[in-house]
DRENDO-1510 file (C-alpha; in Angstrom, 1 decimal, always signed):
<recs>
REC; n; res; u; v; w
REC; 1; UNK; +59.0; +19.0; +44.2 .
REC; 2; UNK; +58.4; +18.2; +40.7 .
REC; 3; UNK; +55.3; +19.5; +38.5 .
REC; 4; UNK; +53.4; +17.2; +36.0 .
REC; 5; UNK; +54.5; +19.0; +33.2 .
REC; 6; UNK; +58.0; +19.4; +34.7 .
REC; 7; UNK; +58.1; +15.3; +34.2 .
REC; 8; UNK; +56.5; +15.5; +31.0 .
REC; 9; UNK; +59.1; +17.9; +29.5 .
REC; 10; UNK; +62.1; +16.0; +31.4 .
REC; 11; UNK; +60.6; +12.6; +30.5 .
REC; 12; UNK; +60.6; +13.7; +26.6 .
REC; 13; UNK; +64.7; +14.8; +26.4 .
REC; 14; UNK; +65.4; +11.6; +28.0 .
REC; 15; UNK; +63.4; +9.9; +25.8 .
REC; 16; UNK; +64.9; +11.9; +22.8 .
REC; 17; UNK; +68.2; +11.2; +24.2 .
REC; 18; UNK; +67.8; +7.5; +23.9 .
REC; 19; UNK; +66.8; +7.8; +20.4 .
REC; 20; UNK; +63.8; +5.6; +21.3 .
REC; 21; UNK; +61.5; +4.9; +18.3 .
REC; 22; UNK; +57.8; +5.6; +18.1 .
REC; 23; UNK; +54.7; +5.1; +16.0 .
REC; 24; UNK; +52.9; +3.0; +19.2 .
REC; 25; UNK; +50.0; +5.2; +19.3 .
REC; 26; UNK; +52.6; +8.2; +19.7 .
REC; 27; UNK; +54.4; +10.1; +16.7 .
REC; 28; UNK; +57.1; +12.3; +19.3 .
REC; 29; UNK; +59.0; +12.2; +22.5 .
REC; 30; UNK; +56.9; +15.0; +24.1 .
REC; 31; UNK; +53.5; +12.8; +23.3 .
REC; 32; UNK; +55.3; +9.2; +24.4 .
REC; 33; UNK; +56.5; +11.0; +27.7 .
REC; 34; UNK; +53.0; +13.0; +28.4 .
REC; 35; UNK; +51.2; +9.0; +28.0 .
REC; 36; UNK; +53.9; +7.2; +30.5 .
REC; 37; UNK; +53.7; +10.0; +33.1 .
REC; 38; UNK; +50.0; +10.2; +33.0 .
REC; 39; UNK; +49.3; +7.0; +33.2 .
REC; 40; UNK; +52.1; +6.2; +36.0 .
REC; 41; UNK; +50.7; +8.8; +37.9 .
REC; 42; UNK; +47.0; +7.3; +37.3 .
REC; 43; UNK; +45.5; +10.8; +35.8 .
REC; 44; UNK; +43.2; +11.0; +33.1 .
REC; 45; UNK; +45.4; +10.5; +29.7 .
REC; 46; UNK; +43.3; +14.1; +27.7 .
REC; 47; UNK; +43.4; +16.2; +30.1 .
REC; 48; UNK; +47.1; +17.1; +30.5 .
REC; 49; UNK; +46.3; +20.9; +30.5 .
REC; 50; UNK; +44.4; +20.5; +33.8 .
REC; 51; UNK; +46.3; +19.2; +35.7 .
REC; 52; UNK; +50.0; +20.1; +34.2 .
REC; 53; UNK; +51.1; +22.4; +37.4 .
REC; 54; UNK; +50.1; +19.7; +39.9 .
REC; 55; UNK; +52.7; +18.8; +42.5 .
REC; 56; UNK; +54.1; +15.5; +42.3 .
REC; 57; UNK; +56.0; +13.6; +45.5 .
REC; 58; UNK; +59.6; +12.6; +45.8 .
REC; 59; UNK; +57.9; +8.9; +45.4 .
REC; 60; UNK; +55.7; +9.1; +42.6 .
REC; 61; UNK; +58.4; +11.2; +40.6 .
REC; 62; UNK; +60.6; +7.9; +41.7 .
REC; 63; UNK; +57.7; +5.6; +39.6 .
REC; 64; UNK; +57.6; +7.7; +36.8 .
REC; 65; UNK; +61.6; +7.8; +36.1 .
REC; 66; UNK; +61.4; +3.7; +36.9 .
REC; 67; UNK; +58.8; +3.7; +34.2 .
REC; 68; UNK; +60.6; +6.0; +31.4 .
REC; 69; UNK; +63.8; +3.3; +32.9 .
REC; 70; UNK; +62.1; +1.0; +31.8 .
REC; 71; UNK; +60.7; +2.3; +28.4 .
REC; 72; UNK; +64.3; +3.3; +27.9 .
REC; 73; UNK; +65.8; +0.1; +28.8 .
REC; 74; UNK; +63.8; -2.5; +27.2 .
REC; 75; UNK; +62.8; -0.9; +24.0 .
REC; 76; UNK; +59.0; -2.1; +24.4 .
REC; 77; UNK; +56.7; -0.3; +22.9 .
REC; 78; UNK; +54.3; +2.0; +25.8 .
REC; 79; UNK; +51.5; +0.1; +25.1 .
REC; 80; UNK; +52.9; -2.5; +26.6 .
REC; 81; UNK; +54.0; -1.3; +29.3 .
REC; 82; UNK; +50.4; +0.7; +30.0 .
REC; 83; UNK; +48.7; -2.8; +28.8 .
REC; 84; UNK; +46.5; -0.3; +27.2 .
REC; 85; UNK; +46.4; +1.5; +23.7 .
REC; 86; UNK; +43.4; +3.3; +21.8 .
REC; 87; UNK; +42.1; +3.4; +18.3 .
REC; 88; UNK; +39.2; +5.8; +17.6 .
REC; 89; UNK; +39.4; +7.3; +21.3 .
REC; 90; UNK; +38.5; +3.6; +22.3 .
REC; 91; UNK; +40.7; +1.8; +25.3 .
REC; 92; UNK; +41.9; -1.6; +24.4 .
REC; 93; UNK; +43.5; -4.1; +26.3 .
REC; 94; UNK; +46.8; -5.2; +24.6 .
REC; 95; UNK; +49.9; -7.0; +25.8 .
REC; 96; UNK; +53.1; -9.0; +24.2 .
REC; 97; UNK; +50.8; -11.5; +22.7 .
REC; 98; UNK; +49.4; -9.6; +20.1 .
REC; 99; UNK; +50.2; -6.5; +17.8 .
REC; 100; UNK; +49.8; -3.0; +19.6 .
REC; 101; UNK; +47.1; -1.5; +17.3 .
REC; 102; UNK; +47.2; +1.0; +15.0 .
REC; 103; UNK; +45.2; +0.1; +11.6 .
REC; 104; UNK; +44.2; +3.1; +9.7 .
REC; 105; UNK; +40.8; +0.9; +8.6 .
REC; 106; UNK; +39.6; +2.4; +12.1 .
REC; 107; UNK; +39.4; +5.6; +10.7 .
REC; 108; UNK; +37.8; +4.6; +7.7 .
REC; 109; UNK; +35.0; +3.1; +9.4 .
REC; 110; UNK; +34.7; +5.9; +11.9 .
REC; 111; UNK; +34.5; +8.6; +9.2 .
REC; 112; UNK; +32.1; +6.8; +6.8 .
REC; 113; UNK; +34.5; +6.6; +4.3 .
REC; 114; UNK; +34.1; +3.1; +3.1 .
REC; 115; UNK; +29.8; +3.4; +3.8 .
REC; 116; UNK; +29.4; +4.2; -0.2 .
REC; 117; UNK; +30.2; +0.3; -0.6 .
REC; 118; UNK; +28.3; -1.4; +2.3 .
REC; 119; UNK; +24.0; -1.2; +2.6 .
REC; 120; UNK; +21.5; -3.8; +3.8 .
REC; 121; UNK; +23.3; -6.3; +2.8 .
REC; 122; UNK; +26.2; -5.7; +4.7 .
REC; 123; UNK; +25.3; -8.0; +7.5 .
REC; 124; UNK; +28.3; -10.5; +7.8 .
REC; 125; UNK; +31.6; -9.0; +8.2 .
REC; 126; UNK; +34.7; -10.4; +8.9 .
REC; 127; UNK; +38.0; -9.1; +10.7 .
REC; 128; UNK; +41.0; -11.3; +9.3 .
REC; 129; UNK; +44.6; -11.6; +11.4 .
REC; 130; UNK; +42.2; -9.5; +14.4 .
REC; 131; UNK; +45.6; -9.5; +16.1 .
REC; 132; UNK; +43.8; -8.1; +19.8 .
REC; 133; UNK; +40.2; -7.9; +18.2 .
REC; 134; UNK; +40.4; -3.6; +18.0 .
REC; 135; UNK; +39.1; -3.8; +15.0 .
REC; 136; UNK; +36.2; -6.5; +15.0 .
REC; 137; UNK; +34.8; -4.1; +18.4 .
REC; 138; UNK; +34.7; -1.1; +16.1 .
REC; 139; UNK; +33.1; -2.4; +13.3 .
REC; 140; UNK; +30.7; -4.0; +15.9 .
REC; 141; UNK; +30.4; -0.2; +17.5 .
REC; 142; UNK; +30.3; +1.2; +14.0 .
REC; 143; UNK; +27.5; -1.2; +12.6 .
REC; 144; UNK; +25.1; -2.1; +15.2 .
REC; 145; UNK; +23.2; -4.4; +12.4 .
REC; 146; UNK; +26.4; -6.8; +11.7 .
REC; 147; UNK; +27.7; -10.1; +13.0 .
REC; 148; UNK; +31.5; -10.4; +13.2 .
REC; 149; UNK; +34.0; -13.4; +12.7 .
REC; 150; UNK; +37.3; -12.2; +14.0 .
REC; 151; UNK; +40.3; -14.6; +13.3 .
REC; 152; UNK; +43.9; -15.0; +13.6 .
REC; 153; UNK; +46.3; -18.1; +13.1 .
REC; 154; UNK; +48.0; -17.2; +16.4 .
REC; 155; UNK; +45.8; -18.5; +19.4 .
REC; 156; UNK; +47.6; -16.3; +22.1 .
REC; 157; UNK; +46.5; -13.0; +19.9 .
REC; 158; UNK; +43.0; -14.5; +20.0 .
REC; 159; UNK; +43.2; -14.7; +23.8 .
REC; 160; UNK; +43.7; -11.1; +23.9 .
REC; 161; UNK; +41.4; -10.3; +21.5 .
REC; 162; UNK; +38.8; -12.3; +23.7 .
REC; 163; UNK; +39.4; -9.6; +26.9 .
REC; 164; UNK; +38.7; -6.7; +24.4 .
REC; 165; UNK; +35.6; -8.6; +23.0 .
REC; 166; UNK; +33.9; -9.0; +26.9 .
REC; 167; UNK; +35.5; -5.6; +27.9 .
REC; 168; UNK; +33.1; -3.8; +25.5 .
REC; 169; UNK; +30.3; -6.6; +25.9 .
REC; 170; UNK; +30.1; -7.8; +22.3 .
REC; 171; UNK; +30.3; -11.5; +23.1 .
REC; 172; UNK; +26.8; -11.9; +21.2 .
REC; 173; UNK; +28.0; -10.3; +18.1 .
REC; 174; UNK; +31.9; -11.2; +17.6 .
REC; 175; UNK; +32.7; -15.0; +17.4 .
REC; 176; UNK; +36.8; -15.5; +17.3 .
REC; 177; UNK; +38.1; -17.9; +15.4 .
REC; 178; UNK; +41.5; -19.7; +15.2 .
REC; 179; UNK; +42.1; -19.9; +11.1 .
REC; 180; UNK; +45.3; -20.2; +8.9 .
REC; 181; UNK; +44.4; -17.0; +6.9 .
REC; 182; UNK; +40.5; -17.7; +5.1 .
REC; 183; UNK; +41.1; -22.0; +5.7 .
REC; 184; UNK; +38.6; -22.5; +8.3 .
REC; 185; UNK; +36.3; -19.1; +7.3 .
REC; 186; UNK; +33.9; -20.3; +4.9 .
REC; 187; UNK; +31.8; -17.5; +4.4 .
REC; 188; UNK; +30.1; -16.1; +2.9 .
REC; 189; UNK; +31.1; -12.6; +4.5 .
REC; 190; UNK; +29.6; -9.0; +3.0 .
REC; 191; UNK; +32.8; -6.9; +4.2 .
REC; 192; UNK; +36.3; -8.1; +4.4 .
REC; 193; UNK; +38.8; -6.2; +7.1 .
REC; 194; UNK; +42.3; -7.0; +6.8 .
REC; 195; UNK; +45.1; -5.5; +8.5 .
REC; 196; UNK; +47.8; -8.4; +7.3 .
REC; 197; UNK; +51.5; -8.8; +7.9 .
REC; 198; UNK; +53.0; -6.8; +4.7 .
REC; 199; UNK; +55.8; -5.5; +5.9 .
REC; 200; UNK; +58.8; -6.6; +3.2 .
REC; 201; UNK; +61.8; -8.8; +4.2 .
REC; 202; UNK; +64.3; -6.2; +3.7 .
REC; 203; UNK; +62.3; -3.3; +6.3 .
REC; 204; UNK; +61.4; -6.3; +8.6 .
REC; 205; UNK; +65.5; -6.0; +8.6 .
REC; 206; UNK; +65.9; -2.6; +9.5 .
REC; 207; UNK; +62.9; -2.2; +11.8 .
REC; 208; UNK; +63.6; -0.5; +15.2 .
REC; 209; UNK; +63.7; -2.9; +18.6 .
REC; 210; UNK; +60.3; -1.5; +19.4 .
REC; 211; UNK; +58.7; -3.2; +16.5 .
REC; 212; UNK; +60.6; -6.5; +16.3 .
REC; 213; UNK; +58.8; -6.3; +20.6 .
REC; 214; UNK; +56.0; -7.6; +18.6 .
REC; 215; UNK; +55.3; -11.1; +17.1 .
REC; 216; UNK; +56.6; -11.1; +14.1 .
REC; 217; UNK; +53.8; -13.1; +12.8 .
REC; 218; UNK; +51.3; -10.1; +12.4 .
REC; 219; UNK; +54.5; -8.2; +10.7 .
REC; 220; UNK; +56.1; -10.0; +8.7 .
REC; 221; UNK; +55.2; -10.7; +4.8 .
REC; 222; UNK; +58.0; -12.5; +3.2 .
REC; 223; UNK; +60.0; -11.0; +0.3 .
REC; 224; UNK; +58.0; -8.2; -1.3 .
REC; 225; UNK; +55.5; -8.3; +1.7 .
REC; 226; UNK; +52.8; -9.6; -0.5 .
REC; 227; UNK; +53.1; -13.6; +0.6 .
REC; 228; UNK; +49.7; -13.0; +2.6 .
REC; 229; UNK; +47.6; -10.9; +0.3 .
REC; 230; UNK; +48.0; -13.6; -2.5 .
REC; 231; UNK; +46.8; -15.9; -0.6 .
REC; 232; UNK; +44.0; -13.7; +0.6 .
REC; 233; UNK; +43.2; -12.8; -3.1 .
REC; 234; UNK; +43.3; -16.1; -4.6 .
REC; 235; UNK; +40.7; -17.4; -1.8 .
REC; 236; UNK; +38.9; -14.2; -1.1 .
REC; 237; UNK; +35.7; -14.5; -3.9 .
REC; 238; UNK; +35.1; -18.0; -2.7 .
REC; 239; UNK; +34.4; -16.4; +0.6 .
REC; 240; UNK; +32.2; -13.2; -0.2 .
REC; 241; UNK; +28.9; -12.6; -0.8 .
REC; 242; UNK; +28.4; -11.1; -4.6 .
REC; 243; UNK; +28.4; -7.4; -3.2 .
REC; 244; UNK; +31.1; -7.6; -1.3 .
REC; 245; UNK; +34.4; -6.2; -1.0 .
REC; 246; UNK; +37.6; -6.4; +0.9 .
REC; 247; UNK; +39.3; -3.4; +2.6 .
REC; 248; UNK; +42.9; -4.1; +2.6 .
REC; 249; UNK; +45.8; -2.4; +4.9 .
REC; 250; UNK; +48.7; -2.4; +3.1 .
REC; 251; UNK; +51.1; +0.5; +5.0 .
REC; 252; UNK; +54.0; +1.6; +2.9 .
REC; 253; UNK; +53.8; -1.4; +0.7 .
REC; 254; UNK; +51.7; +0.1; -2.5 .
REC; 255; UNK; +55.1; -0.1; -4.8 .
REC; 256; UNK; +55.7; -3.8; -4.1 .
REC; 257; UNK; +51.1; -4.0; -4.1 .
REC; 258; UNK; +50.9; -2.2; -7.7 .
REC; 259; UNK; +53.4; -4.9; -9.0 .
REC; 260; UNK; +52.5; -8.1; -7.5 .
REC; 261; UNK; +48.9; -7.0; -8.6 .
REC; 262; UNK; +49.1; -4.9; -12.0 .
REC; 263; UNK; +46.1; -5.4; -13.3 .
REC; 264; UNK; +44.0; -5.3; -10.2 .
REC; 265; UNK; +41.1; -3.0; -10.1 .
REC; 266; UNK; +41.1; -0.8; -6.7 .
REC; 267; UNK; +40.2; +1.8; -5.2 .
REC; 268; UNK; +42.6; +3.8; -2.8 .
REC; 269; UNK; +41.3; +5.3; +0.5 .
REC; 270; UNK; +42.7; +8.4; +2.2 .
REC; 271; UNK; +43.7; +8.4; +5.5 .
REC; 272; UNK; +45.3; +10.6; +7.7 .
REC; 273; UNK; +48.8; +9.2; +6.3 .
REC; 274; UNK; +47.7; +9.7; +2.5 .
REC; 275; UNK; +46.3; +7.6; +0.1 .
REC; 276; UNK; +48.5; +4.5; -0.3 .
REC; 277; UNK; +47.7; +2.9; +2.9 .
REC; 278; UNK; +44.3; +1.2; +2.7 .
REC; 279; UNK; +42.6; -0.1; -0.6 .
REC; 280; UNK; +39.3; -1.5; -1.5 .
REC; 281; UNK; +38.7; -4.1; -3.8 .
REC; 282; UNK; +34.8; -5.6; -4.8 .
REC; 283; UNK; +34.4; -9.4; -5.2 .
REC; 284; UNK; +34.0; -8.9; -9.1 .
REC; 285; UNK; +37.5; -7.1; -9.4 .
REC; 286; UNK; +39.4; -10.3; -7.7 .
REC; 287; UNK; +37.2; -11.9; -9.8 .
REC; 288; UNK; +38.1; -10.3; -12.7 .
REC; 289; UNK; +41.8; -11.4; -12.3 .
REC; 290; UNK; +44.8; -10.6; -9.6 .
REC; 291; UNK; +46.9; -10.0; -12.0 .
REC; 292; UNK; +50.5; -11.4; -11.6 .
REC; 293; UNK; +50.6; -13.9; -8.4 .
</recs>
């Protein structure tokens, strides 16, 4: 009889093996492995040490290697598999429908960083492409003052992100809304989150199975990657209050950023992948001129 741990470890060379790619919620094949067994086996997903030299049956090790098949087989991301993933240590429903989150903006907000910018008037805040709402719930769990519009073009993300809005009873404070980036958002809004599709034609090219699992409408950002944030700059002021500002995820995109935008005031915020991931920009810098478009 098999061990937890046992399937962990054995569950992570296969894994490895099949050269599956991560960056799900998990960064390694040991990680990936401890999340699929754990959850098959319906034990608590932290608390691995505990229970790491418990038995498991003939049957249950049967589900667990039908599981990692499965992962294996269909290159699918675990989340969607688990119909679960977490930002900030906070479960969200997720499935095919929408983009398995991962926005580093979550940290931002958890660790203050972005508070220097926001105050009383901070009061109307909007979470643009929401994909499955993560974000709009922890900037409705982070500011317990604010009203949140969270929108997407694609209806069926919205239709997730409406389980993850009732799940952690915010339906009085987030409002979804079906919009064609800020078309039918008129504002005005005191804090911008965006997490947009940046990701350059050429890397959409060479992106591994488990990301093009995804709809490639939350990925995808034409030529440079940049298609959406012009769009997003050019309409943004219109939209904010005059404190504003707009925090912007941008992933490995600042190159192609910094010359679609060369004259564009920002500021760059660190996360726990560096400090070209995430920018902030006030209402007065887009203002002030996007520079080349």
């Amino acid at each position: 009889m098999s061990t937890v741990i046992e399937l962990i470890e054995a569950g992570a060379k296969r894994l490895e093996d099949a050269r599956v790619a991560f960056g799900h919620g998990t960064a390694n094949a040991f990680d990936e492995a401890a999340w699929l067994v754990l959850w098959r086996l319906q034990l608590p997903l932290d608390g691995i040490d505990a229970v790491a030299d418990t038995p498991v049956s003939q049957a249950d090790a049967g589900k667990v290697a039908a599981l990692l098949d499965e992962r294996i087989a269909t290159r699918k991301p675990a989340a969607y598999l688990t119909k679960e993933a977490w930002l900030q240590g906070v479960p969200f429903y997720v499935d095919e429908r929408a983009i398995v989150p991962r926005s580093f903006i979550a940290e931002l907000m958890a660790d203050g960083s972005i508070d220097y910018w926001l105050g009383e008037h901070t009061q109307r805040v909007l979470d643009l492409c929401t994909g499955n709402g993560s974000l709009a719930v922890l900037a409705a769990m982070t500011y317990p003052e604010i009203t949140v519009d969270a929108a997407d073009l694609s209806v069926e993300a919205l239709e997730v992100a409406a389980i993850n809005v009732t799940r952690h009873q915010l339906d009085g404070r987030i409002k979804l809304v079906e919009s064609d980036g800020l078309a039918s958002l008129p504002g005005p809004y005191d804090l911008v989150l965006c997490n947009p599709p940046y990701v350059n034609s050429e890397s959409m090219a060479a992106l591994p199975a488990e990301y093009r699992a995804e709809p490639e409408l939350a990925l995808a950002g034409g030529d440079d990657g940049m298609d959406f944030v012009r769009r997003l700059f050019a309409d943004a002021p219109s939209r904010m209050s005059e404190e504003a500002v707009l925090v912007l995820e941008i992933g490995n995109e600042r190159d192609y950023f910094e010359a679609a935008f060369p004259q564009l005031e920002v500021v760059w915020l660190e996360t726990s992948a560096g400090e070209d991931q995430v920018l902030l920009v006030t209402r007065a810098a887009l203002l002030a001129g996007a520079g080349a478009r």
